[in-house]
C-alpha positions in Angstrom: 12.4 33.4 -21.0 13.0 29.8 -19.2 11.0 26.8 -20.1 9.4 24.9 -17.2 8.2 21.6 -16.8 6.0 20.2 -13.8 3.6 17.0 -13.2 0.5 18.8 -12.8 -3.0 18.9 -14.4 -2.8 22.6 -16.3 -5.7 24.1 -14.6 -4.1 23.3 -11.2 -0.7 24.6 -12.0 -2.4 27.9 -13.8 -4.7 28.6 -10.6 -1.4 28.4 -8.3 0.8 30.4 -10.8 -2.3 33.5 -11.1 -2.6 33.8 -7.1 1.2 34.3 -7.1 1.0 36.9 -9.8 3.2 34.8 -12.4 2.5 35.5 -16.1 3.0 32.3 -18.7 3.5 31.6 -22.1 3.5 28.9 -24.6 1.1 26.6 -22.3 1.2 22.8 -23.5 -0.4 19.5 -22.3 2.8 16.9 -22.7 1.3 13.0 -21.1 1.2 14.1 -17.2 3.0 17.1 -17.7 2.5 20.7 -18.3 5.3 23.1 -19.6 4.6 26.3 -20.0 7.2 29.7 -20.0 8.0 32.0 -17.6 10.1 35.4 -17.1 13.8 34.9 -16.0 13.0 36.8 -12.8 10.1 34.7 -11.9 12.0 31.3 -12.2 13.0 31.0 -8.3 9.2 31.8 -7.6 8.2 29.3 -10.1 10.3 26.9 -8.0 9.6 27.6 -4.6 5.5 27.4 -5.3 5.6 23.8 -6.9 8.5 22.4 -4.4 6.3 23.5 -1.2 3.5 21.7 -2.8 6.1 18.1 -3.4 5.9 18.3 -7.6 8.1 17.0 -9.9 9.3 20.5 -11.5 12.2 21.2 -13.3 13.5 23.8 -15.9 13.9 22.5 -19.7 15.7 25.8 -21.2 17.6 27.7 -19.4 17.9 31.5 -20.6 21.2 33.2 -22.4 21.3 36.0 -19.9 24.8 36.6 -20.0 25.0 37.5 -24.0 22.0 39.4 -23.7 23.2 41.2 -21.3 26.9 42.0 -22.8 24.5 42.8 -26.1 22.5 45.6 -24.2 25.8 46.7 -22.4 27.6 47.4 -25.9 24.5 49.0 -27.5 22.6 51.0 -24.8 21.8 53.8 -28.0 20.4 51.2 -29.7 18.3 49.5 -26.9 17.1 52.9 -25.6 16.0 53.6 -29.3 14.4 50.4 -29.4 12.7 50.9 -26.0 11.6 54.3 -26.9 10.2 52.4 -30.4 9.0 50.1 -28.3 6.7 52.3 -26.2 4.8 54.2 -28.8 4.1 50.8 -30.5 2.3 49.4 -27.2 1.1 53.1 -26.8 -0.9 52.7 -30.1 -2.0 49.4 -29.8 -2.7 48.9 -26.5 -6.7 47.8 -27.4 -7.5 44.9 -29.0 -9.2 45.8 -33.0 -9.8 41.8 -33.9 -10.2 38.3 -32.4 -8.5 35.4 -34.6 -8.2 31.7 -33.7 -5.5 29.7 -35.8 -4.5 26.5 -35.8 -5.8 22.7 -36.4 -8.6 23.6 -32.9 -9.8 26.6 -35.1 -13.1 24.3 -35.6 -13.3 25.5 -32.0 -13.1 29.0 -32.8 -17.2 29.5 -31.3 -16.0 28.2 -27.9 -12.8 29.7 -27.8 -14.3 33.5 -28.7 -16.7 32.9 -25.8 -13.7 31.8 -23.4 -11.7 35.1 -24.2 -14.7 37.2 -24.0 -15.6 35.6 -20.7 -12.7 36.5 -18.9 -12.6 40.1 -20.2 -11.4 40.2 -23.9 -13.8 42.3 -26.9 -13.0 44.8 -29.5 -11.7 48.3 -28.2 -11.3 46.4 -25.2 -7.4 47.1 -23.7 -5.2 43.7 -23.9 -4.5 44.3 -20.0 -8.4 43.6 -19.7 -8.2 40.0 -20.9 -7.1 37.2 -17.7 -4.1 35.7 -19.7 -4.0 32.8 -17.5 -7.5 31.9 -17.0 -9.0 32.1 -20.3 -5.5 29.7 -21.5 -6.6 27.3 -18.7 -10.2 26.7 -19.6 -9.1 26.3 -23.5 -6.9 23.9 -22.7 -9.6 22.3 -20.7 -11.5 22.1 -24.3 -11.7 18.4 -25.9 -8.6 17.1 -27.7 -7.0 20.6 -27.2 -3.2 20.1 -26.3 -2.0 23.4 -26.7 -2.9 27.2 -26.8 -1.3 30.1 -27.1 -2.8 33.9 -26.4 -0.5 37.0 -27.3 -1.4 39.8 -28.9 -0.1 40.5 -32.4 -0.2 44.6 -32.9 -4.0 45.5 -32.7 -5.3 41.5 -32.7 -5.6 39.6 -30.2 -4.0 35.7 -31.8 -5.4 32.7 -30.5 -3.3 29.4 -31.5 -5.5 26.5 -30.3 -4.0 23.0 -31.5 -5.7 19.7 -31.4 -4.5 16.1 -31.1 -5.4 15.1 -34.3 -5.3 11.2 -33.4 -7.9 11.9 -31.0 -10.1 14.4 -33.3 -10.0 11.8 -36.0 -11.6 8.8 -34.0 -13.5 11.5 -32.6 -17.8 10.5 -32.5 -18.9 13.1 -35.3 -22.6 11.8 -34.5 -24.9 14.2 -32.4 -26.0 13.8 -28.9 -29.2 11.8 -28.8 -31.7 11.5 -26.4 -32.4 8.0 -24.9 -35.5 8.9 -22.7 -38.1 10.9 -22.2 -37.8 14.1 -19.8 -37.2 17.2 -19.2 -34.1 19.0 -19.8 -32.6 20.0 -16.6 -29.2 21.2 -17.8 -27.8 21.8 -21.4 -23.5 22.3 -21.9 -22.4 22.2 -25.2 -18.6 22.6 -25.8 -18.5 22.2 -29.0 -21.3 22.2 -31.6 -24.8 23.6 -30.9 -27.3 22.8 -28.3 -30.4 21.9 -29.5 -32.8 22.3 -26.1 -33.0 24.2 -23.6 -34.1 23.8 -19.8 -37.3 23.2 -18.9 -37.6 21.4 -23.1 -39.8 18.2 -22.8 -37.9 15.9 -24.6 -38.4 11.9 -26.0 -36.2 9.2 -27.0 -34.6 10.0 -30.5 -34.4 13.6 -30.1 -31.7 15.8 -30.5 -30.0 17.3 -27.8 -26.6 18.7 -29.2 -26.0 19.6 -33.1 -22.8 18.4 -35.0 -22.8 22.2 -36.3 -21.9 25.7 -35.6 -22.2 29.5 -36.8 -19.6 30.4 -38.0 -20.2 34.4 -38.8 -23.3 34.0 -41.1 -22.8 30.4 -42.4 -23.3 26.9 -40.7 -20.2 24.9 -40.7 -19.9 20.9 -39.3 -17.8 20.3 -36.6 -18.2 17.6 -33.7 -20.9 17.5 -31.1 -19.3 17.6 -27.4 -21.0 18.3 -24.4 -23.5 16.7 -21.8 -27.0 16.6 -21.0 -28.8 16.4 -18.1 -32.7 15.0 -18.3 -35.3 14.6 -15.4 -37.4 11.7 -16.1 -40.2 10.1 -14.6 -41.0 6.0 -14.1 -43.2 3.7 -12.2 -42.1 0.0 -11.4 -43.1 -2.7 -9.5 -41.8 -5.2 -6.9 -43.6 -8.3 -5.9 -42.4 -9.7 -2.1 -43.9 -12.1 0.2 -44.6 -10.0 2.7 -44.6 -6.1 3.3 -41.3 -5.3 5.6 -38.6 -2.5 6.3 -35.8 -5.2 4.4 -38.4 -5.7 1.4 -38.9 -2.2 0.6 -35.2 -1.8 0.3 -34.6 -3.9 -1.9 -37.8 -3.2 -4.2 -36.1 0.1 -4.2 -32.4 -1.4 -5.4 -34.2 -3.1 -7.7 -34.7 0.3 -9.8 -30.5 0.2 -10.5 -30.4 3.9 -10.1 -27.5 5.7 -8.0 -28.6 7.7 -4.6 -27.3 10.8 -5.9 -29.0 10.5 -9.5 -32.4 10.0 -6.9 -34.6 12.6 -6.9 -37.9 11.8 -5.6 -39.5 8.4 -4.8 -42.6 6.9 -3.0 -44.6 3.7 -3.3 -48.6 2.0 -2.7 -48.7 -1.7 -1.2 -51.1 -3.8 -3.5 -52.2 -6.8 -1.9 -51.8 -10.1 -4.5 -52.9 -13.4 -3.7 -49.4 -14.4 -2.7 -48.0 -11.9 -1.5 -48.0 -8.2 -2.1 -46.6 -5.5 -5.0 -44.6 -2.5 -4.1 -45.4 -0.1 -6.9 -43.1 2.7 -7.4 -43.3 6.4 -8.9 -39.7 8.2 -8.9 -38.4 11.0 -10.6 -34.6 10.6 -11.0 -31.4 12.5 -13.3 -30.1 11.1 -16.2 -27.1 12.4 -18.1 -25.7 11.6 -21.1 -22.6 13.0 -22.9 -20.6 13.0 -25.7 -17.1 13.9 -27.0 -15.7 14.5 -23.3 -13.1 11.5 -22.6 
């Protein structure tokens, strides 16, 4: 195996490694770069994807190959016993019997099950049913998660999910709160447990995303990350002098809202003695998050 490093995020480098058919191991976050392992034979592959594309890539540990292969030269009974070993083992375990997540991410272990099982993991499932690569990426893509590892250990399936603990610890262990009142257009929760679902009324104080999660048959704390997004409804008004194209515009920058986040507005004239009131009814997105930086 030959260790790799390359400036790249690791869902980038993943996506560009899968389309060319290269398996990985050992995927890690490291500041801006990602190092992951490769087969010996895929090295100049590995190269000549990242190089066309102008990374920074280079190789961290290069492989013995040359005692490994005097070793199988001098014992070729040996290694074709240990091949012929070899086969029946992955003969009679070729499905996966059990799931387990290790490591200081284990409080994960909800999100990372539903990851695997997305992309094709599940008991007396074959291990050549699970996307290696894939379901490695979007763990990684977890908060505070700096490194995972997938491989399959006889009949279980071993998930090693670590954590920056620096990170975890200053971590907001509060739940997500709701600062308005709306409806629920969208509900993620990462981590923890989502308390609404679309198309839930909500109101200022409620709670959108729980600090907990099942674990089996038991409830166990762990933090709250995810994001929220609420439709809510307003009416405010704008006094101008006059009614004009210029003062409708900025009656409606006066609501501080972004275009995008803009769902649907319109407005009535009322006439004042000095002037006139642009009164406003909009219906616009608001999102709230926690846990995701």
């Amino acid at each position: 195996m030959a260790e790799i490093s390359v400036v790249s995020t690791a869902e980038g480098a993943l996506k560009k490694l899968k389309k060319a058919q290269i398996a990985v191991f050992d995927c890690k976050k490291r500041g801006a770069e990602f190092v992951f392992k490769v087969k010996t034979a895929d090295v100049e592959k590995v190269f000549a994807i990242f190089d066309k594309a102008c990374y920074n890539i280079s190789e961290i540990k290069k492989p013995l190959s040359a005692r490994v292969s005097s070793f199988f030269k001098l014992r070729a009974g040996l290694v074709a016993g240990a091949l012929l070993f070899a086969a029946v083992a992955v003969l009679s375990n070729s499905f996966i019997l059990k799931i387990e997540v290790s490591g200081s991410g284990k409080y994960l272990e909800q999100e990372v099950r539903r990851i695997v099982l997305d992309e094709g993991a599940g008991e007396f499932k074959p291990f050549a049913s699970l996307n290696f690569s894939a379901a490695t990426g979007r763990i990684l893509a977890l908060p505070q998660v700096t490194f995972c590892n997938i491989e399959r250990r006889g009949s279980v399936l071993a998930v090693d999910v670590q954590t920056d603990e620096e990170h975890y610890g200053t971590a907001d262990l509060k739940e997500l709160v709701c600062d308005c009142a709306g409806t629920v257009k969208n509900i993620v929760a990462i981590c923890g447990t989502a308390a609404v679902a679309a198309g839930d009324g909500v109101k200022k104080g409620d709670v959108l995303i729980y600090a907990h999660m099942l674990a089996g048959d038991k409830q166990v704390g762990c933090i709250a990350a995810g994001y929220a997004e609420i439709l809510c409804r307003d009416t405010r008004e704008f006094f101008a002098a006059e009614e004009s194209e210029e003062n409708l515009k900025a009656a409606y920058a006066s609501l501080l809202i972004d275009e995008e986040d803009l769902i649907e507005r319109s407005y009535k004239v009322k006439p004042t003695t000095d002037g006139i009131i642009y009164v406003m009814d909009f219906t616009y997105l608001h999102k709230l998050s926690i846990n995701l930086s």
